[in-house]
PDBQT receptor file of N, H, CA, C and O in Angstrom, charges set to zero:
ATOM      1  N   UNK A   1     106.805  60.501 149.891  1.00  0.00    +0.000 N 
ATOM      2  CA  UNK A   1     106.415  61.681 150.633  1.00  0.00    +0.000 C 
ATOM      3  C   UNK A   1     106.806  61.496 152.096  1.00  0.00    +0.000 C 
ATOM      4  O   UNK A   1     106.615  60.453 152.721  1.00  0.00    +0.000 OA
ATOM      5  N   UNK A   2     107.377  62.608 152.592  1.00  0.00    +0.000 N 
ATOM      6  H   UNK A   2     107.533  63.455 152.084  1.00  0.00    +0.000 HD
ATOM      7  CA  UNK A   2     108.069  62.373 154.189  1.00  0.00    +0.000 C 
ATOM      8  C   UNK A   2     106.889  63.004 155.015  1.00  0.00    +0.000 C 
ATOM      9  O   UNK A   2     106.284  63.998 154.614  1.00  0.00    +0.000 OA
ATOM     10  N   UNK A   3     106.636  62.438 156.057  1.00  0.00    +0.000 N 
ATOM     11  H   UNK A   3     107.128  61.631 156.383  1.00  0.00    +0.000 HD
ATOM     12  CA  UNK A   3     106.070  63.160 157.230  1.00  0.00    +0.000 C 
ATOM     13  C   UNK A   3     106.571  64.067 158.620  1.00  0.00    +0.000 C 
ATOM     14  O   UNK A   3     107.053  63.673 159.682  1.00  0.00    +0.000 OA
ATOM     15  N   UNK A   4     106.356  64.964 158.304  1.00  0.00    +0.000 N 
ATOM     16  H   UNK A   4     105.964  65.284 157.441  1.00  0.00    +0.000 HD
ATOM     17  CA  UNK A   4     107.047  65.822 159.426  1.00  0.00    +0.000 C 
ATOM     18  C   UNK A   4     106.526  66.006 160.660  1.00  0.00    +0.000 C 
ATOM     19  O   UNK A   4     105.346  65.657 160.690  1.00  0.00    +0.000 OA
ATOM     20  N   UNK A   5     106.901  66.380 161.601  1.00  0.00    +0.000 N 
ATOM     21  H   UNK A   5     107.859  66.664 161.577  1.00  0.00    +0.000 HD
ATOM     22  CA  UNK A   5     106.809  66.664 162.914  1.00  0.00    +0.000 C 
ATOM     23  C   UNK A   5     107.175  67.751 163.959  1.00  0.00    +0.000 C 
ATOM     24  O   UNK A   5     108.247  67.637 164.553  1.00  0.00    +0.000 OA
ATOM     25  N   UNK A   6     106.471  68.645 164.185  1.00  0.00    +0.000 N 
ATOM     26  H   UNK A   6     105.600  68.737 163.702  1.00  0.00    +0.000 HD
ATOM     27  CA  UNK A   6     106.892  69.871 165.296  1.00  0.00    +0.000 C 
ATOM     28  C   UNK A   6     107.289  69.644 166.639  1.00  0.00    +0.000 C 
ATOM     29  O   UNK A   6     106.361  68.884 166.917  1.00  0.00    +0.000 OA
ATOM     30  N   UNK A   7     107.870  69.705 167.565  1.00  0.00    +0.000 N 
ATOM     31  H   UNK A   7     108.624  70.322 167.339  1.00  0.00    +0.000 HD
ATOM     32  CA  UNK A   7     107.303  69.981 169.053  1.00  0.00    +0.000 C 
ATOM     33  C   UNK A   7     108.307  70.863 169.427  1.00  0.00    +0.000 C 
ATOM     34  O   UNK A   7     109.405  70.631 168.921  1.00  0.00    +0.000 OA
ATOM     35  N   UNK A   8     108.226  71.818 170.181  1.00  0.00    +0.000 N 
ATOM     36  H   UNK A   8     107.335  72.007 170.592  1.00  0.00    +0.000 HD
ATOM     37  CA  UNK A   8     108.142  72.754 170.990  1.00  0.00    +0.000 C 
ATOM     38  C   UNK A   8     108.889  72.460 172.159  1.00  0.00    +0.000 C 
ATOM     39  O   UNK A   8     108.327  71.705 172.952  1.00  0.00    +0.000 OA
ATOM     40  N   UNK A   9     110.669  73.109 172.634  1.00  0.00    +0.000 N 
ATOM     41  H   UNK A   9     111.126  73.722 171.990  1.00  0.00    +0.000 HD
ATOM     42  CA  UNK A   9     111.323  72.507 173.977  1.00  0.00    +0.000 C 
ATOM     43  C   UNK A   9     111.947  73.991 174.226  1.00  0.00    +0.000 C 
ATOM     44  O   UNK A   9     112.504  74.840 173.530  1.00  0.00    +0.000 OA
ATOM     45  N   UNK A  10     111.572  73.857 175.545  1.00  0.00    +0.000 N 
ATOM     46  H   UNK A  10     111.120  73.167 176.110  1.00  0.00    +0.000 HD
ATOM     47  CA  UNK A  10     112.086  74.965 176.121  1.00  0.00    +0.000 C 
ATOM     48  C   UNK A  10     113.034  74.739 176.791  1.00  0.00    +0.000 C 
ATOM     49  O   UNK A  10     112.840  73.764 177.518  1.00  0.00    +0.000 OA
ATOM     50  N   UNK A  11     114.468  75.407 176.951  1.00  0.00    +0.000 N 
ATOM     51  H   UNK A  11     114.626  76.199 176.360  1.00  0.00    +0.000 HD
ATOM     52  CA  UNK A  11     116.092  74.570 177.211  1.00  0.00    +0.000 C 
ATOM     53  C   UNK A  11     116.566  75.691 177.899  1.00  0.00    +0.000 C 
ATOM     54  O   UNK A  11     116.123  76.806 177.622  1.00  0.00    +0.000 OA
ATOM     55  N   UNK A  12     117.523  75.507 178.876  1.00  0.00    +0.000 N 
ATOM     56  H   UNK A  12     117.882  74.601 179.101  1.00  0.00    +0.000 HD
ATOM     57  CA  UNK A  12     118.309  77.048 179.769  1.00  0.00    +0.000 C 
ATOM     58  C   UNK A  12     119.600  76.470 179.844  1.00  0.00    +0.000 C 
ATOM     59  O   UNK A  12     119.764  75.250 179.866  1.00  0.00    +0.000 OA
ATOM     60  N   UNK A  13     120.916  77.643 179.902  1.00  0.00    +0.000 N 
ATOM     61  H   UNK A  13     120.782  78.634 179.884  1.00  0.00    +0.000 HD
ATOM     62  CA  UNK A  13     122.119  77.299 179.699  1.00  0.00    +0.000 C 
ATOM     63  C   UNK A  13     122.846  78.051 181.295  1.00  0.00    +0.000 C 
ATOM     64  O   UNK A  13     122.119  78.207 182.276  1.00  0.00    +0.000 OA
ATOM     65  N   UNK A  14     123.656  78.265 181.305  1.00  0.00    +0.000 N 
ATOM     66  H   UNK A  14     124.246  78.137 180.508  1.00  0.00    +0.000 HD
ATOM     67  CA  UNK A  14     124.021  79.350 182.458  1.00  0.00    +0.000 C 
ATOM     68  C   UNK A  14     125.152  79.908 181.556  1.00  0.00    +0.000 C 
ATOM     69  O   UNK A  14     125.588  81.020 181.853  1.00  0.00    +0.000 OA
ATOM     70  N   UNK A  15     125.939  78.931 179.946  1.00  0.00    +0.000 N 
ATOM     71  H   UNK A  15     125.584  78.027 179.705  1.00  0.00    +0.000 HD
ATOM     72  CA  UNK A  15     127.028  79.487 179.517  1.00  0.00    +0.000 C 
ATOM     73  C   UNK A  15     126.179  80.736 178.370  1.00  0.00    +0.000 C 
ATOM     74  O   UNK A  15     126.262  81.962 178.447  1.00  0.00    +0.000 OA
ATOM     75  N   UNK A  16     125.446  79.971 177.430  1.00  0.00    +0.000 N 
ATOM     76  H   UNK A  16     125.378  78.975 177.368  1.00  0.00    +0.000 HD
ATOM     77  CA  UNK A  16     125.130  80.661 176.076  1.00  0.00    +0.000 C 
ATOM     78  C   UNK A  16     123.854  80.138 175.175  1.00  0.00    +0.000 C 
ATOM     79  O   UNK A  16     123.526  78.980 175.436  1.00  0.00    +0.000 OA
ATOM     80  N   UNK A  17     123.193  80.706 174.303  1.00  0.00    +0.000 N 
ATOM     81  H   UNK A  17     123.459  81.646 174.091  1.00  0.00    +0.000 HD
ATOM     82  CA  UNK A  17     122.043  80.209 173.854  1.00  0.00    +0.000 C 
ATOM     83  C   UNK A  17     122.480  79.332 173.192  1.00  0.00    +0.000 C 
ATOM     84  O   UNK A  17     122.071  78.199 173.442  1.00  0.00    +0.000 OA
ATOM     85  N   UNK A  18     123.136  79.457 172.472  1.00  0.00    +0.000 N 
ATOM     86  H   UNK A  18     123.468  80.378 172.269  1.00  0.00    +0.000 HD
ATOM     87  CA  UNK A  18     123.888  77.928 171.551  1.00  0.00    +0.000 C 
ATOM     88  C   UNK A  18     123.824  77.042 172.450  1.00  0.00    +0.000 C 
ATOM     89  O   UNK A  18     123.232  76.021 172.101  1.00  0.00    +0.000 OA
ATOM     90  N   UNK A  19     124.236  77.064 173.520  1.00  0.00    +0.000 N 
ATOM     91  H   UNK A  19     124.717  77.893 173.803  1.00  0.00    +0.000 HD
ATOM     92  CA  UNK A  19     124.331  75.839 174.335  1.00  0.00    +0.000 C 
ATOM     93  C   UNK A  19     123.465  75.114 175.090  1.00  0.00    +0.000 C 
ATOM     94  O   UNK A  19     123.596  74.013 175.625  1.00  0.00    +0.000 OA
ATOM     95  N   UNK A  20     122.300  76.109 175.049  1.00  0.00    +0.000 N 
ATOM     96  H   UNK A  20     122.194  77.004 174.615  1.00  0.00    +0.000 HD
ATOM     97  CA  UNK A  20     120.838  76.269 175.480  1.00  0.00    +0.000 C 
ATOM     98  C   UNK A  20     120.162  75.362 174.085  1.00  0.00    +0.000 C 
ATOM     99  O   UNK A  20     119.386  74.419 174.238  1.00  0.00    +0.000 OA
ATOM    100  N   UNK A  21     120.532  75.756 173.021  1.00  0.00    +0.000 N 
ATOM    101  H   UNK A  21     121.163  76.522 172.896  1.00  0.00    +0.000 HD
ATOM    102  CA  UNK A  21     119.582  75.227 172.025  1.00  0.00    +0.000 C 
ATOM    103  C   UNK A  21     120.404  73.811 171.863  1.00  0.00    +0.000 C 
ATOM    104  O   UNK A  21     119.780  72.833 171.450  1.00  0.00    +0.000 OA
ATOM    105  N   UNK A  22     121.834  73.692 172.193  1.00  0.00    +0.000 N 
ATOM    106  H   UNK A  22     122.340  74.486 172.529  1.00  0.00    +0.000 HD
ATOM    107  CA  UNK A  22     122.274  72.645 171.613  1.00  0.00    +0.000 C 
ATOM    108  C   UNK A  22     121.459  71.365 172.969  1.00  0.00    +0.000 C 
ATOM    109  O   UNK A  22     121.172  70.201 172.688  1.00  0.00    +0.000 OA
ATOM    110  N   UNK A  23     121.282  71.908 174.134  1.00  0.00    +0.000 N 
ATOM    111  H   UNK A  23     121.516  72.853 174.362  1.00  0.00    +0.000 HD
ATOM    112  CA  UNK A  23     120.921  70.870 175.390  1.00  0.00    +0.000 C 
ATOM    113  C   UNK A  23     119.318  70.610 174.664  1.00  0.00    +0.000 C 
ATOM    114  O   UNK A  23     118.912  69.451 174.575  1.00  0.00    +0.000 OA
ATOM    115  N   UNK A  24     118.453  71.772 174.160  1.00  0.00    +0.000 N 
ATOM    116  H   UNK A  24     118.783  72.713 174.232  1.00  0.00    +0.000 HD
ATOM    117  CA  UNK A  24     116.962  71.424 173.978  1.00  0.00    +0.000 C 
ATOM    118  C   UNK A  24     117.361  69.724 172.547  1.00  0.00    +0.000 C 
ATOM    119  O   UNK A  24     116.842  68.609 172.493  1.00  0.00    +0.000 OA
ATOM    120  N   UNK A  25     118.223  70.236 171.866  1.00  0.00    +0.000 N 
ATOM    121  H   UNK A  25     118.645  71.142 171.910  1.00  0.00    +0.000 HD
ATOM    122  CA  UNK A  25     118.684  69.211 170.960  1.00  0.00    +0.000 C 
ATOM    123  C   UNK A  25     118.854  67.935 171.237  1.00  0.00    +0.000 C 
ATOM    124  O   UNK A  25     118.324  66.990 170.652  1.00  0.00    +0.000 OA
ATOM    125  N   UNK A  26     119.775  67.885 172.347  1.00  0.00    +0.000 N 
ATOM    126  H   UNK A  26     120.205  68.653 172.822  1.00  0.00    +0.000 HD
ATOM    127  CA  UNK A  26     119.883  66.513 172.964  1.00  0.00    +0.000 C 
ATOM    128  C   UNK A  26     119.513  65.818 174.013  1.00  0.00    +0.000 C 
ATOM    129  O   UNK A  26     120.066  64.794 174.414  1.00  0.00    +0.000 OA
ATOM    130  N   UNK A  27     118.301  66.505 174.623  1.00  0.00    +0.000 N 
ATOM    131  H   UNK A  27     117.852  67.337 174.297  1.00  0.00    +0.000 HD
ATOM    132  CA  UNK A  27     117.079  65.992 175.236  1.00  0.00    +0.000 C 
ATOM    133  C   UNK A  27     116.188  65.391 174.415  1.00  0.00    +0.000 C 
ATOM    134  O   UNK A  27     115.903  64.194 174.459  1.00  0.00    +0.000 OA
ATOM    135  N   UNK A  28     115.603  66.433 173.440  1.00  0.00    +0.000 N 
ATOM    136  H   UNK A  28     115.834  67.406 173.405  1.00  0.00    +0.000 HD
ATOM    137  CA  UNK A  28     114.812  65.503 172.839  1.00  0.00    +0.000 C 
ATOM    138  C   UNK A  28     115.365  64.436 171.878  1.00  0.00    +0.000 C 
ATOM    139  O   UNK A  28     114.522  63.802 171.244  1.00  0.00    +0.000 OA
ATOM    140  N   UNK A  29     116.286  64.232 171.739  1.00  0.00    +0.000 N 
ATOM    141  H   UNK A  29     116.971  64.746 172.254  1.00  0.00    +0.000 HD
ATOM    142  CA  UNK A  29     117.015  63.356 170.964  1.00  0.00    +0.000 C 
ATOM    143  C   UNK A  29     116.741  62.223 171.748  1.00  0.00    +0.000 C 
ATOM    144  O   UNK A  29     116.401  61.201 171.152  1.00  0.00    +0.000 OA
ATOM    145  N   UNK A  30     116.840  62.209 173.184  1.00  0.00    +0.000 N 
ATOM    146  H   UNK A  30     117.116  63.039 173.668  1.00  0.00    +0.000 HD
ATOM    147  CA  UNK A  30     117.041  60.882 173.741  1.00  0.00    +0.000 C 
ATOM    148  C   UNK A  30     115.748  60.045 173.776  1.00  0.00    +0.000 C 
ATOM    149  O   UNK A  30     115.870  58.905 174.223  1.00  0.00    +0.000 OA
ATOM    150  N   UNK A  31     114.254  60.532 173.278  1.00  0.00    +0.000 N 
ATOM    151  H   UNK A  31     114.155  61.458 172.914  1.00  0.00    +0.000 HD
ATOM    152  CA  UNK A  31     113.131  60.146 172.789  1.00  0.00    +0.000 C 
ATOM    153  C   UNK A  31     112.758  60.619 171.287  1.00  0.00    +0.000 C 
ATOM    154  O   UNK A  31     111.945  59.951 170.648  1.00  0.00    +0.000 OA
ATOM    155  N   UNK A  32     113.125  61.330 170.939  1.00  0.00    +0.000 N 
ATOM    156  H   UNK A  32     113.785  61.873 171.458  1.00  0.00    +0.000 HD
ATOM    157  CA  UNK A  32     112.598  61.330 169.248  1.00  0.00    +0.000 C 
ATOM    158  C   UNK A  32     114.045  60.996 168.034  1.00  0.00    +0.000 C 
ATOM    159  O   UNK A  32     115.216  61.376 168.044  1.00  0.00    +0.000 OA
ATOM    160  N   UNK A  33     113.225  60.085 167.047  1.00  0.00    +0.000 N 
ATOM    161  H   UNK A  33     112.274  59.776 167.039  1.00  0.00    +0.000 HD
ATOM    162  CA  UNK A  33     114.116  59.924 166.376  1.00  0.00    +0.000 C 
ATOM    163  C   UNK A  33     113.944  60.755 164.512  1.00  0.00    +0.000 C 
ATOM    164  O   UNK A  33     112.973  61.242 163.932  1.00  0.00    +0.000 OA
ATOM    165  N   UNK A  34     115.072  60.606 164.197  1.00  0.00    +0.000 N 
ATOM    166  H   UNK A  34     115.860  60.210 164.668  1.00  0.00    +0.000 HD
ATOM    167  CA  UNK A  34     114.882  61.086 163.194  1.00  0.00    +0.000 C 
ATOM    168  C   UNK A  34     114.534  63.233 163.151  1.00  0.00    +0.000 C 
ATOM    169  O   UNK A  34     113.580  63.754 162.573  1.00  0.00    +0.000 OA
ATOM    170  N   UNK A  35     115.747  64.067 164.012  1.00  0.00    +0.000 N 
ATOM    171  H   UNK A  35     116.523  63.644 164.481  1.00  0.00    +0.000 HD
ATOM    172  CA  UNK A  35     115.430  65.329 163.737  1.00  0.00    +0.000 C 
ATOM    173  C   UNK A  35     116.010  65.333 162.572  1.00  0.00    +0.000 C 
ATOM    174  O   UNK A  35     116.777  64.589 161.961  1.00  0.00    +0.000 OA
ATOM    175  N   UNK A  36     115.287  66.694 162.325  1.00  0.00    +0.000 N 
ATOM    176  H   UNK A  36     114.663  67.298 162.821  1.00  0.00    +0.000 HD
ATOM    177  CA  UNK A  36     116.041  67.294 161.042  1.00  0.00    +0.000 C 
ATOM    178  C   UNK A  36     116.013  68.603 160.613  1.00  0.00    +0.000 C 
ATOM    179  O   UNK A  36     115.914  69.001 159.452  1.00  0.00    +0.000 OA
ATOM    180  N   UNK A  37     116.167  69.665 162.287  1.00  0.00    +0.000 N 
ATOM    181  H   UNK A  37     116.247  69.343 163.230  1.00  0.00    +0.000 HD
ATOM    182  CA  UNK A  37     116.330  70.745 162.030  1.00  0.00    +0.000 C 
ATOM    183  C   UNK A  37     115.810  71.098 163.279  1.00  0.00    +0.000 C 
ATOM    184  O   UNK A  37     115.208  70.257 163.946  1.00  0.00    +0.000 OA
ATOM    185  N   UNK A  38     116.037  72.697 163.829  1.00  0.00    +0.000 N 
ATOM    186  H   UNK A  38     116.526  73.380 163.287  1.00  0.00    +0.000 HD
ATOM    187  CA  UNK A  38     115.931  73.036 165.236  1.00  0.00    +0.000 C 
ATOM    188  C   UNK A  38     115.630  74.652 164.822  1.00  0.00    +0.000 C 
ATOM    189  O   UNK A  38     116.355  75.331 164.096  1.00  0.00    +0.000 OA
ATOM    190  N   UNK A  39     114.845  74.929 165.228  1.00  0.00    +0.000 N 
ATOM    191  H   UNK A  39     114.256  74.377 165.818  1.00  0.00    +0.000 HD
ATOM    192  CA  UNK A  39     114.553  76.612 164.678  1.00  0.00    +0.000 C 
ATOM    193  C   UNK A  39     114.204  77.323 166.335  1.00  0.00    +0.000 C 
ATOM    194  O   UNK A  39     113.372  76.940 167.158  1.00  0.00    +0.000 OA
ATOM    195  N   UNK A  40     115.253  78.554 166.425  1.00  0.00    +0.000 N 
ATOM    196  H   UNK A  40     115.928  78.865 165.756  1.00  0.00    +0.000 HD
ATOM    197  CA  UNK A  40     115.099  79.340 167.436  1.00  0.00    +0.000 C 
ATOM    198  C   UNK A  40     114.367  79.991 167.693  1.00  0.00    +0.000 C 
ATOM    199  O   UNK A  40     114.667  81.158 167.443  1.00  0.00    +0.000 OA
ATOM    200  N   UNK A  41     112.990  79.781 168.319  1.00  0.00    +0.000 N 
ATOM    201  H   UNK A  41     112.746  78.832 168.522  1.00  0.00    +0.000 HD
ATOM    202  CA  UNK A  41     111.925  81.013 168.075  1.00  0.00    +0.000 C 
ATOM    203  C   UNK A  41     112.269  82.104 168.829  1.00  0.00    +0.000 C 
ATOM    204  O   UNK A  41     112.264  83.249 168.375  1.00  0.00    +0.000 OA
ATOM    205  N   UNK A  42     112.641  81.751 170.224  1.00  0.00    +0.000 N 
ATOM    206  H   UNK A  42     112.645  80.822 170.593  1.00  0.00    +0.000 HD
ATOM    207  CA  UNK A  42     113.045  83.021 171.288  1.00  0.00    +0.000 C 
ATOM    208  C   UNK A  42     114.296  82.478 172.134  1.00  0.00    +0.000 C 
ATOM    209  O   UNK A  42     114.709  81.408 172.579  1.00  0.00    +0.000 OA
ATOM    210  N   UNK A  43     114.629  83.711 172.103  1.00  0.00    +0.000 N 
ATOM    211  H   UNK A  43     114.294  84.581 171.741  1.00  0.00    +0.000 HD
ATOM    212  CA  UNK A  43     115.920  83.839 173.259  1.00  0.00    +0.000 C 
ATOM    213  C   UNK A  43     115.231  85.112 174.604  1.00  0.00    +0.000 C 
ATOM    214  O   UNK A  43     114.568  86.149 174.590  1.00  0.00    +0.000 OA
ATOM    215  N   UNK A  44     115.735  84.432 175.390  1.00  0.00    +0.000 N 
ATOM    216  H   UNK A  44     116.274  83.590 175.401  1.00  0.00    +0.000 HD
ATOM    217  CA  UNK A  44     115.783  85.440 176.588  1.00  0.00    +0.000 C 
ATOM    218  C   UNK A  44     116.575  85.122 177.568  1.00  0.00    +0.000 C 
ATOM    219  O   UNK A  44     116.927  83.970 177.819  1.00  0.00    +0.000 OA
ATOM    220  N   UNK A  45     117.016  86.450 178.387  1.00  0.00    +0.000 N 
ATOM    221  H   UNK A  45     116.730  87.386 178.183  1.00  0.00    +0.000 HD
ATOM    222  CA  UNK A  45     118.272  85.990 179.631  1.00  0.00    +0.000 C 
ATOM    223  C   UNK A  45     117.776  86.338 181.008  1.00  0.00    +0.000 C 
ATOM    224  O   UNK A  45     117.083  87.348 181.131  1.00  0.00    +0.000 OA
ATOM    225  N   UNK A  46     118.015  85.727 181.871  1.00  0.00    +0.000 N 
ATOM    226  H   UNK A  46     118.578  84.907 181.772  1.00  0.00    +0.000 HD
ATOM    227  CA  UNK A  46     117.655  86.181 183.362  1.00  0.00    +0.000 C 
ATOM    228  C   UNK A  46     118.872  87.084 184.025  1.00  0.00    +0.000 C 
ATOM    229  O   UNK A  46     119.975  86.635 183.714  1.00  0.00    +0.000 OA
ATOM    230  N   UNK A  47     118.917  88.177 184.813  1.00  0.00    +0.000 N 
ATOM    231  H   UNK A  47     118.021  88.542 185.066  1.00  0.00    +0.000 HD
ATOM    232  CA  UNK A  47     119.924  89.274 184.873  1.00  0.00    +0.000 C 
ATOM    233  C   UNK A  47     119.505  89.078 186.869  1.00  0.00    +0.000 C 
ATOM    234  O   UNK A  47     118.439  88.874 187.448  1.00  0.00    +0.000 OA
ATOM    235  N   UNK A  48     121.099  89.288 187.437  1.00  0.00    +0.000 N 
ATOM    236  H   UNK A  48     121.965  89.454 186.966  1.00  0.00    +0.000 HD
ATOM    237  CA  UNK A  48     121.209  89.465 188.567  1.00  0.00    +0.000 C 
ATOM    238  C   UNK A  48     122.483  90.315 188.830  1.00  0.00    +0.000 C 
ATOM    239  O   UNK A  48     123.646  90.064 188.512  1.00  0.00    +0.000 OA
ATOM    240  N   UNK A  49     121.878  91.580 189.609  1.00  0.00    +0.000 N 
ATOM    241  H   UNK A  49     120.934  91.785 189.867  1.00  0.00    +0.000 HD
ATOM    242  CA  UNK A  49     122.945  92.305 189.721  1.00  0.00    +0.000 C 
ATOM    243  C   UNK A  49     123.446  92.712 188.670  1.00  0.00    +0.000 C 
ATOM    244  O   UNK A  49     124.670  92.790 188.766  1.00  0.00    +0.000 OA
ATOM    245  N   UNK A  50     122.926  93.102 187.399  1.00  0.00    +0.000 N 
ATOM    246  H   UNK A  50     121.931  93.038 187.321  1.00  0.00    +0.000 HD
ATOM    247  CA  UNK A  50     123.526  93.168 186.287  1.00  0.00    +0.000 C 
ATOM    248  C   UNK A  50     124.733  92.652 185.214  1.00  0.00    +0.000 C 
ATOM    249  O   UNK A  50     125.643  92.970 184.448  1.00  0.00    +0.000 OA
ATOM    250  N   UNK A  51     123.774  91.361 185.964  1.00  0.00    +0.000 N 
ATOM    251  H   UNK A  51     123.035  91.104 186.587  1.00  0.00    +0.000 HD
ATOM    252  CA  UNK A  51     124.868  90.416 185.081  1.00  0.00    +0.000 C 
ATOM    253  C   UNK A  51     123.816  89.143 184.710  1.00  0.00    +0.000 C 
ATOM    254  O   UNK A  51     122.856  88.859 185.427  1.00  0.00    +0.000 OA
ATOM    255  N   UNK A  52     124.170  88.417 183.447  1.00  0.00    +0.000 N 
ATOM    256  H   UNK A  52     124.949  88.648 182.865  1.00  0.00    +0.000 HD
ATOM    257  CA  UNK A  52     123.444  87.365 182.853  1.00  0.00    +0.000 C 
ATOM    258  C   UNK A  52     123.715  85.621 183.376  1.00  0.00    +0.000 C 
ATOM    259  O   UNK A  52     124.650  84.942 182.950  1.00  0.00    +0.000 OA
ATOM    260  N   UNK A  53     122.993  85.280 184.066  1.00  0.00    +0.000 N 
ATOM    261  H   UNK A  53     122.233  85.831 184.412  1.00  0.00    +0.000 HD
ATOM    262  CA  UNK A  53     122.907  84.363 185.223  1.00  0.00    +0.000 C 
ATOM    263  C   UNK A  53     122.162  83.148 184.201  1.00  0.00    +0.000 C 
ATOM    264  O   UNK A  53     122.564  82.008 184.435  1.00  0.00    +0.000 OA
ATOM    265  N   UNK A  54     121.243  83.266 183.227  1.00  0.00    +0.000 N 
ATOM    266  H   UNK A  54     120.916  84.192 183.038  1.00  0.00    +0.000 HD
ATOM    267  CA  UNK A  54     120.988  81.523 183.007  1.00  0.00    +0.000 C 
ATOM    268  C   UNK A  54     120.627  82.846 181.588  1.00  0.00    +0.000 C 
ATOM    269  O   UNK A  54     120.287  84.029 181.579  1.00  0.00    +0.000 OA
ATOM    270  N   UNK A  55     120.990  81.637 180.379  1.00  0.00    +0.000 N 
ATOM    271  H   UNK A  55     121.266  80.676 180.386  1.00  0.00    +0.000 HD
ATOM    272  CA  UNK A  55     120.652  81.882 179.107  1.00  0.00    +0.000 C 
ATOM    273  C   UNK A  55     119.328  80.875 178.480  1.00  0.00    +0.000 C 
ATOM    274  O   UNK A  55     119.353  79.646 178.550  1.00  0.00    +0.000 OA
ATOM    275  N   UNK A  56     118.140  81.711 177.836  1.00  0.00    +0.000 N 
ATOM    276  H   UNK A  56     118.120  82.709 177.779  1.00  0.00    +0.000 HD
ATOM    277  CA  UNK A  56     117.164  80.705 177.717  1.00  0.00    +0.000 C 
ATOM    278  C   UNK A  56     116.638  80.853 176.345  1.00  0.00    +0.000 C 
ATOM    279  O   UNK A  56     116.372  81.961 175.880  1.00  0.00    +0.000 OA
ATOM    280  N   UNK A  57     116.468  79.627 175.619  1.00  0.00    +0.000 N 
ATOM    281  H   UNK A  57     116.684  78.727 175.996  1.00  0.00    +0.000 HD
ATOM    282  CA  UNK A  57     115.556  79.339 174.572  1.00  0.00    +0.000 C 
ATOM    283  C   UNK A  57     114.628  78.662 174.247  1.00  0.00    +0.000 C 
ATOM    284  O   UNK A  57     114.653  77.486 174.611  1.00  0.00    +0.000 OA
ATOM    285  N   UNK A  58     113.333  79.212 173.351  1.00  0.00    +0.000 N 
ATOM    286  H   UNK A  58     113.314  80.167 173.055  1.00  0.00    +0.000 HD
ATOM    287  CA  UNK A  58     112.569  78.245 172.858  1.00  0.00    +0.000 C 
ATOM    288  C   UNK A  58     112.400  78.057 171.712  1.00  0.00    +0.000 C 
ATOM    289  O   UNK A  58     112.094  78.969 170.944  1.00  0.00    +0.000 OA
ATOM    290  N   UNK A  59     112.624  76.391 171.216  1.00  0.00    +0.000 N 
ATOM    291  H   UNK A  59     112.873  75.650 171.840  1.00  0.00    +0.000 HD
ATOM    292  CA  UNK A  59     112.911  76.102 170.066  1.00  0.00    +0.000 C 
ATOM    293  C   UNK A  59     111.875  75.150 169.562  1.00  0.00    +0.000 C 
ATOM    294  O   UNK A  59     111.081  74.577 170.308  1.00  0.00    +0.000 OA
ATOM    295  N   UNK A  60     111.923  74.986 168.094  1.00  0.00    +0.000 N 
ATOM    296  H   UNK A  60     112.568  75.452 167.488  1.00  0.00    +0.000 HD
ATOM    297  CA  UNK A  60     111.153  74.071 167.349  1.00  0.00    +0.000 C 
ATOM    298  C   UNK A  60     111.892  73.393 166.533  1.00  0.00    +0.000 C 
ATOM    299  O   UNK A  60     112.617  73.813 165.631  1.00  0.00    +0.000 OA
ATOM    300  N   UNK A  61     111.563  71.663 167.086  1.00  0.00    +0.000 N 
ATOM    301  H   UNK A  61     110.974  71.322 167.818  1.00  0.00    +0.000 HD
ATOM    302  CA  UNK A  61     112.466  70.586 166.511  1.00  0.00    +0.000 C 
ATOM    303  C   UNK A  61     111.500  69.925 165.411  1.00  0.00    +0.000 C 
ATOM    304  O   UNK A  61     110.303  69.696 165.586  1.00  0.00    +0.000 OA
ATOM    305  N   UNK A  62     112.046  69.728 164.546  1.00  0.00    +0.000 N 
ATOM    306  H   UNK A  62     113.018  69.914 164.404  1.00  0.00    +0.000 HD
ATOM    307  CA  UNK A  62     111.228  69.083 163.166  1.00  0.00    +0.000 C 
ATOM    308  C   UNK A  62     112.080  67.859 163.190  1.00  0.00    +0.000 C 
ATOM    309  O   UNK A  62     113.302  67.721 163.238  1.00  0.00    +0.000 OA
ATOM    310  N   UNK A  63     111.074  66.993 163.143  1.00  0.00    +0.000 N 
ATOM    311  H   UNK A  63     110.081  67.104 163.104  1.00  0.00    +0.000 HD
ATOM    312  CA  UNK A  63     111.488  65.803 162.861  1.00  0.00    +0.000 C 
ATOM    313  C   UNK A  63     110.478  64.706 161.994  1.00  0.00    +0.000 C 
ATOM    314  O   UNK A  63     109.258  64.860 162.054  1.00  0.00    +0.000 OA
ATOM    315  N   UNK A  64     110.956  63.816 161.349  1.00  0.00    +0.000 N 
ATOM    316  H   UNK A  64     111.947  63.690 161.300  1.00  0.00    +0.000 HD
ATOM    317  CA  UNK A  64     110.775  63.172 160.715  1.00  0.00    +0.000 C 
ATOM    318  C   UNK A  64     109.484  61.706 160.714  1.00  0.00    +0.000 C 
ATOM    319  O   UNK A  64     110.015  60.681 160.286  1.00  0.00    +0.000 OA
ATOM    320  N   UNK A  65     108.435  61.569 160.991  1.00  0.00    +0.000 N 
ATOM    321  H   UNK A  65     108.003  62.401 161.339  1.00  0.00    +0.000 HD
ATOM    322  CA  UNK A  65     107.547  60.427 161.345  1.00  0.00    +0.000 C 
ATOM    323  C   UNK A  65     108.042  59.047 160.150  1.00  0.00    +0.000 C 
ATOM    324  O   UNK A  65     108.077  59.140 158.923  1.00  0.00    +0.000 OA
ATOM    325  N   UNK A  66     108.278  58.196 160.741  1.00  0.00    +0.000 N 
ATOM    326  H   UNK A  66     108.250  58.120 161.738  1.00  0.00    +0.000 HD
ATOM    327  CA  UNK A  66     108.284  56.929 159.979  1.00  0.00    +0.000 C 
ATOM    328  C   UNK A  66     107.787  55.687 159.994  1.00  0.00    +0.000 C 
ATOM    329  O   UNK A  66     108.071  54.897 159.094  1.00  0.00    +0.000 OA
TER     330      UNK A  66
């Protein structure tokens, strides 16, 4: 039986949310081991002048307890 694990990272891009979720990815990577999946709960963008200035997500990393 595996034990799982939630936590909750909130990540900002200036290019794209992918890139936003891929940075929340490899932050927490550099202290948790064993992910095994990344679920996008929210996206949102900050707008200046009508234009999209930082791309933001909050995600949920599942990972693995061993």
């Amino acid at each position: 039986m595996a034990v799982l694990k939630v936590i909750e990272v909130l990540a900002n891009s200036e290019q794209s949310w992918e890139d936003a979720t891929k940075k929340a990815v490899a932050h927490a990577a550099k202290s948790v081991k064993h992910i095994k999946s990344v679920y996008v709960q929210d996206q949102s963008a900050s707008v200046d002048d009508g234009e999209i200035t930082d791309f933001r997500v909050n995600v949920k990393i599942t990972f693995e307890v061993k």
